[in-house]
GUMILO-170510 format. One line per 2 residues: number of its first residue (from 0); their letters; for each residue x, z, y of N, C-alpha, C. Coordinates in nm, 2 decimals, always signed. Example, Ala and Ser with C-alpha at 12.3 -4.5 7.8 and 13.67 -1.06 7.14 Angstrom:
% residues 2
0	AS	+1.32/+0.78/-0.57/+1.23/+0.78/-0.45/+1.32/+0.78/-0.33 | +1.28/+0.71/-0.22/+1.37/+0.71/-0.11/+1.29/+0.79/+0.00
% end
This chain:
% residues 119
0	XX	-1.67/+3.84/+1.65/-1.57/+3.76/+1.59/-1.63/+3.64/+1.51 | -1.59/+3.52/+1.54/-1.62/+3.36/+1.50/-1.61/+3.44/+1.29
2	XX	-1.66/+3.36/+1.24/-1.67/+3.37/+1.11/-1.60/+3.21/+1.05 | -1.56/+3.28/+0.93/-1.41/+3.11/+0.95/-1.55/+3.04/+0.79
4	XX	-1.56/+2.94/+0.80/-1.63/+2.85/+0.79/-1.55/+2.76/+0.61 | -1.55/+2.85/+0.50/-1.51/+2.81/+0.37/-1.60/+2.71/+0.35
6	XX	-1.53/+2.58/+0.26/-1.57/+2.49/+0.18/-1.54/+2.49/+0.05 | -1.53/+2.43/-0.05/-1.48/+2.44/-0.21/-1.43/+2.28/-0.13
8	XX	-1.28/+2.23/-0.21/-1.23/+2.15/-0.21/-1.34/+2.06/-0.33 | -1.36/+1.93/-0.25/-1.41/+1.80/-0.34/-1.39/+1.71/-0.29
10	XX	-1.46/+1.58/-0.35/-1.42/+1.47/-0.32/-1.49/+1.45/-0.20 | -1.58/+1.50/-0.20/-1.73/+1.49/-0.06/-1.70/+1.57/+0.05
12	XX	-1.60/+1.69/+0.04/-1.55/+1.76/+0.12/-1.40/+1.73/+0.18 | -1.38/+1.59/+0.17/-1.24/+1.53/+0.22/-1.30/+1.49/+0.34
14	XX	-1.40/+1.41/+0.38/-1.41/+1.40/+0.49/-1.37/+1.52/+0.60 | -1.41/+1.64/+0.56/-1.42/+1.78/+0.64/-1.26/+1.84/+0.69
16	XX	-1.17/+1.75/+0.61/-1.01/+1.78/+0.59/-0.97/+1.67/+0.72 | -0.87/+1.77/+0.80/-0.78/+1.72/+0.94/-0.88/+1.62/+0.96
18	XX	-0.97/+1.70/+1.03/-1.06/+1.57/+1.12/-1.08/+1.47/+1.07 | -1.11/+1.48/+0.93/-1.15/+1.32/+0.87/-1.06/+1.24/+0.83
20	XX	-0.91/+1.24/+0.90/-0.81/+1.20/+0.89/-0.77/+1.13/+0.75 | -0.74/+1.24/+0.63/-0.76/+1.21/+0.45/-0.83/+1.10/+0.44
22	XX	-0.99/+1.15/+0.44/-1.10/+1.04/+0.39/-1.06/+0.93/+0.45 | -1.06/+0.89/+0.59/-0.98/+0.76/+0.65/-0.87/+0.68/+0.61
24	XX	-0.77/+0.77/+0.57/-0.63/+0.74/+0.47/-0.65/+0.64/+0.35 | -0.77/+0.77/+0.31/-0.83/+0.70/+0.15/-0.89/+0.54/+0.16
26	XX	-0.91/+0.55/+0.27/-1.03/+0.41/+0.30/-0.92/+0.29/+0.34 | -0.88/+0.33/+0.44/-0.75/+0.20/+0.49/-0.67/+0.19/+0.32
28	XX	-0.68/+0.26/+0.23/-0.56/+0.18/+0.08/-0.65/+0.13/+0.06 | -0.81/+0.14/+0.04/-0.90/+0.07/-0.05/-0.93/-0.07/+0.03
30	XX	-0.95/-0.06/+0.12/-0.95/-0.17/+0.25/-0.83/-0.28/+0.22 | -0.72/-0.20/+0.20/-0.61/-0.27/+0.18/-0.56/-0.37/+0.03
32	XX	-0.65/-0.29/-0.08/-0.61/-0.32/-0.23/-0.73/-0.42/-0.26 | -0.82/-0.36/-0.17/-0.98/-0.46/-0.21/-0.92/-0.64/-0.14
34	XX	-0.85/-0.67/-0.07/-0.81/-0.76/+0.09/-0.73/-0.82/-0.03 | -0.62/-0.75/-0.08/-0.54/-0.78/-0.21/-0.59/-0.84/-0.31
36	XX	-0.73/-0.81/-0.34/-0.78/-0.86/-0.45/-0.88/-0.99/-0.44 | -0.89/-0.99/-0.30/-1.00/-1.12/-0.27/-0.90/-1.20/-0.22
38	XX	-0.77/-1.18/-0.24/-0.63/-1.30/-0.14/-0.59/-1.35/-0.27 | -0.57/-1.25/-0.41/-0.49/-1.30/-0.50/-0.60/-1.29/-0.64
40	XX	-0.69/-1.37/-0.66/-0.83/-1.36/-0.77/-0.75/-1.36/-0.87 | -0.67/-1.47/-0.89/-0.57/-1.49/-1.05/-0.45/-1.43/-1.08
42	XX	-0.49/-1.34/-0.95/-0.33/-1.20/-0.97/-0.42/-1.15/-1.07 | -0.40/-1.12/-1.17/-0.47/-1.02/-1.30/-0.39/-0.90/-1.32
44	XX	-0.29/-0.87/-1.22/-0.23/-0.75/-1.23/-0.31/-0.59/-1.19 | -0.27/-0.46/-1.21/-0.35/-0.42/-1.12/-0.33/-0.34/-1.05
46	XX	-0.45/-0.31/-0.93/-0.37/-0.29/-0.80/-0.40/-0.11/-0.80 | -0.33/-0.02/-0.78/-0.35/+0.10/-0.77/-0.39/+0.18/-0.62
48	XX	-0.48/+0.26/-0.65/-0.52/+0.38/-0.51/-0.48/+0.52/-0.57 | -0.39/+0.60/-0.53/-0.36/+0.76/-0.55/-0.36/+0.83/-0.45
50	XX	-0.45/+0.94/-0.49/-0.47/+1.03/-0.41/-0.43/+1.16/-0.49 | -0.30/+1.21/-0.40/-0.22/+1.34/-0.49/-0.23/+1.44/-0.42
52	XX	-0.22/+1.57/-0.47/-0.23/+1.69/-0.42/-0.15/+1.77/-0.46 | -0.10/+1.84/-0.42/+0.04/+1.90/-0.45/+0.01/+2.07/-0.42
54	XX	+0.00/+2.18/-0.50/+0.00/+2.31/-0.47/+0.07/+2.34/-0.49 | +0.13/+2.46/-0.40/+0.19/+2.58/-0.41/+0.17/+2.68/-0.36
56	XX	+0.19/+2.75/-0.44/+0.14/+2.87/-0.44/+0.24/+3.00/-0.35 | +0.16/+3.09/-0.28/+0.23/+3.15/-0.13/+0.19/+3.29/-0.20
58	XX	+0.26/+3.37/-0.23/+0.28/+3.52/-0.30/+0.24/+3.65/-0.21 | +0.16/+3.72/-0.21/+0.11/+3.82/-0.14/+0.24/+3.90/-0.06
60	XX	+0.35/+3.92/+0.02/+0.41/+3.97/+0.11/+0.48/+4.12/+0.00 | +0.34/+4.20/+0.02/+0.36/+4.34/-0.03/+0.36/+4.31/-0.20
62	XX	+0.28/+4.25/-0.28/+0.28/+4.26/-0.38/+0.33/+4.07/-0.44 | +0.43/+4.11/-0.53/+0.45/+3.90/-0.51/+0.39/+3.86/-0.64
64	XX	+0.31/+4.00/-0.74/+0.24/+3.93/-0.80/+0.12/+3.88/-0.80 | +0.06/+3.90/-0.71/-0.07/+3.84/-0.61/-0.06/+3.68/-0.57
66	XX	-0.11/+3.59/-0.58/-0.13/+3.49/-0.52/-0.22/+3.52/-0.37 | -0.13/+3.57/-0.28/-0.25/+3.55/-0.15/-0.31/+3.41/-0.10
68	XX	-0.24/+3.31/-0.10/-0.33/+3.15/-0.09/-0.19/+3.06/-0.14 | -0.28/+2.92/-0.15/-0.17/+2.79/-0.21/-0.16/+2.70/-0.05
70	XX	-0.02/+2.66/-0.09/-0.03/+2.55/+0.07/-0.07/+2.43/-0.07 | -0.14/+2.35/+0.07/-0.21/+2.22/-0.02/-0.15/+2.04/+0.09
72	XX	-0.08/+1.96/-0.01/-0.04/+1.87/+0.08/-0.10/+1.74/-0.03 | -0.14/+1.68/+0.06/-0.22/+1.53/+0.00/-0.17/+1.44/+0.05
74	XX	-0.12/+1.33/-0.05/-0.08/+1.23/-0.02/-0.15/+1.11/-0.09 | -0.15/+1.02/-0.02/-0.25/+0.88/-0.08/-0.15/+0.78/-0.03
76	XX	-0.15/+0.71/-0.18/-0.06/+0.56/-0.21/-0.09/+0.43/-0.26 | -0.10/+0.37/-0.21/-0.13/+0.21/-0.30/-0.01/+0.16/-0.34
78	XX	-0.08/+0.11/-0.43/+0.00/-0.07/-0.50/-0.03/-0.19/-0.56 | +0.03/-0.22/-0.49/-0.06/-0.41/-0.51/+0.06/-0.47/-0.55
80	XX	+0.03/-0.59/-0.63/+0.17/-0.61/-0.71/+0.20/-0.70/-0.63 | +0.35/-0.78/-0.69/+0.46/-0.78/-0.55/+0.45/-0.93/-0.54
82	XX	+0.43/-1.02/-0.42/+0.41/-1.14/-0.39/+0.53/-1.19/-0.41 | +0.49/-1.31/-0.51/+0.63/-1.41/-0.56/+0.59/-1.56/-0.48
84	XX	+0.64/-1.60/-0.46/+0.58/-1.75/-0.40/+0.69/-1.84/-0.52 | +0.60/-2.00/-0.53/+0.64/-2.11/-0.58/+0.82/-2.11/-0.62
86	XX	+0.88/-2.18/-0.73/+1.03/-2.18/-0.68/+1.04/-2.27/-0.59 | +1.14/-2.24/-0.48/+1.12/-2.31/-0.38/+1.32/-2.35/-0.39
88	XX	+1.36/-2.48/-0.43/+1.48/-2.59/-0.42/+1.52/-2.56/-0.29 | +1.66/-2.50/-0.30/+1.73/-2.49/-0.16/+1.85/-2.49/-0.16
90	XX	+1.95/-2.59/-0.09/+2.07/-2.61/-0.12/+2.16/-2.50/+0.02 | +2.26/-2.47/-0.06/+2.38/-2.35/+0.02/+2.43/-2.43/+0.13
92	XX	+2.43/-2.41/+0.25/+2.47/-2.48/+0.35/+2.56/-2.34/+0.44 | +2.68/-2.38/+0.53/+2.70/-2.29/+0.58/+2.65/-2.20/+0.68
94	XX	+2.52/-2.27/+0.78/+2.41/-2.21/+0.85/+2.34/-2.14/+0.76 | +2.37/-2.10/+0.67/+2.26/-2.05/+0.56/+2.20/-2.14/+0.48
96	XX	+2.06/-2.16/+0.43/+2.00/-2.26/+0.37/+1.89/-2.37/+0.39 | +1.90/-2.50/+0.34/+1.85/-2.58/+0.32/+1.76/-2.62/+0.23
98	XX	+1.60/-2.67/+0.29/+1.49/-2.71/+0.20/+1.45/-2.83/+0.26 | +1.36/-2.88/+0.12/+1.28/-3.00/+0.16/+1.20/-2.97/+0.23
100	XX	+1.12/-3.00/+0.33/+0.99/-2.95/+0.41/+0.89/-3.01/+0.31 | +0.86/-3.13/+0.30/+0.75/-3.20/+0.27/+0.75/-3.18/+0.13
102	XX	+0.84/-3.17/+0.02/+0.86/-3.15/-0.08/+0.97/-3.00/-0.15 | +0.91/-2.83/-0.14/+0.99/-2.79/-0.14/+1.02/-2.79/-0.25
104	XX	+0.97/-2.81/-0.39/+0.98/-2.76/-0.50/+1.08/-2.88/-0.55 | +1.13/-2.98/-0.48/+1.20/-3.12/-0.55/+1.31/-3.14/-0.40
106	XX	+1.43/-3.08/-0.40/+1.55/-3.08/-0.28/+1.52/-3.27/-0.25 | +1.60/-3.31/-0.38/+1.64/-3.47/-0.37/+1.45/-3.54/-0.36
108	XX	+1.39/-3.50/-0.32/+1.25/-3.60/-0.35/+1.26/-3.63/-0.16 | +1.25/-3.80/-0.15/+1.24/-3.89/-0.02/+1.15/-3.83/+0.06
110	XX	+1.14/-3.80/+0.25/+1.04/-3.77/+0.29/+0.89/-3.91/+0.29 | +0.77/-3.80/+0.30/+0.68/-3.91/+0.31/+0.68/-3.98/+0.41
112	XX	+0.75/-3.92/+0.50/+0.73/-4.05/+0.67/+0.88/-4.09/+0.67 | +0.88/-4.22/+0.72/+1.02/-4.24/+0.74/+1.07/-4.18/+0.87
114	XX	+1.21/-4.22/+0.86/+1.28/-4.13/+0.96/+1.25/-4.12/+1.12 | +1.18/-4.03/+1.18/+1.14/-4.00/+1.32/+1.03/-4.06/+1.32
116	XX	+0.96/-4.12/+1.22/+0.79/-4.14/+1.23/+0.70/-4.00/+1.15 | +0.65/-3.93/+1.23/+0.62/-3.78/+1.15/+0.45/-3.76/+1.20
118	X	+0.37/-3.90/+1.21/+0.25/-3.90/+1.25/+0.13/-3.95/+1.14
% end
């Protein structure tokens, strides 16, 4: 009979969890928040990585004051704070809306090329 192969739960021992799967999880937020942090330098907000673990506990069958094992479910979350762009001037038109191209932040400001010269 195969002998079942115990680990202690750690941080070093997430790799060994669903085929590596976890540790990978963990990597794509940091991949993700670090990518965040070299896009937005003067974002001074800050960006979070969680890694949660949730037990419950599974009661021995014959006796329920036994803990026979815990189910264990791990979830990992980022947050990167929320992209605002420029105020951008846009007038209500009934196609929806209207902006300056060349000038979004000023509706009434003149294009720089005159009209149908755009070279």
């Amino acid at each position: 009979m195969a002998r079942i192969q115990e680990r202690d739960l750690t941080f070093d021992s997430l790799e060994d969890l669903s085929d590596g799967r976890i540790a990978m999880l963990l990597k794509r937020h940091f991949t993700q928040v670090s990518g965040d942090c070299m896009n937005r330098p003067n974002d001074k907000s800050k960006r979070k990585v969680i890694l949660e673990f949730s037990f419950t506990p599974v009661p021995d069958h014959d006796d329920l004051s036994v803990c026979e094992r815990v189910d264990c479910e791990i979830e990992c979350k980022s947050k990167v704070p929320v992209y605002r762009s420029k105020i951008i001037q846009m007038r209500p038109h009934r196609s929806g809306f209207i902006f300056n191209q060349d000038f979004p932040d000023d509706l009434n400001q003149p294009s720089l090329y005159p009209e149908g010269d755009e070279t």
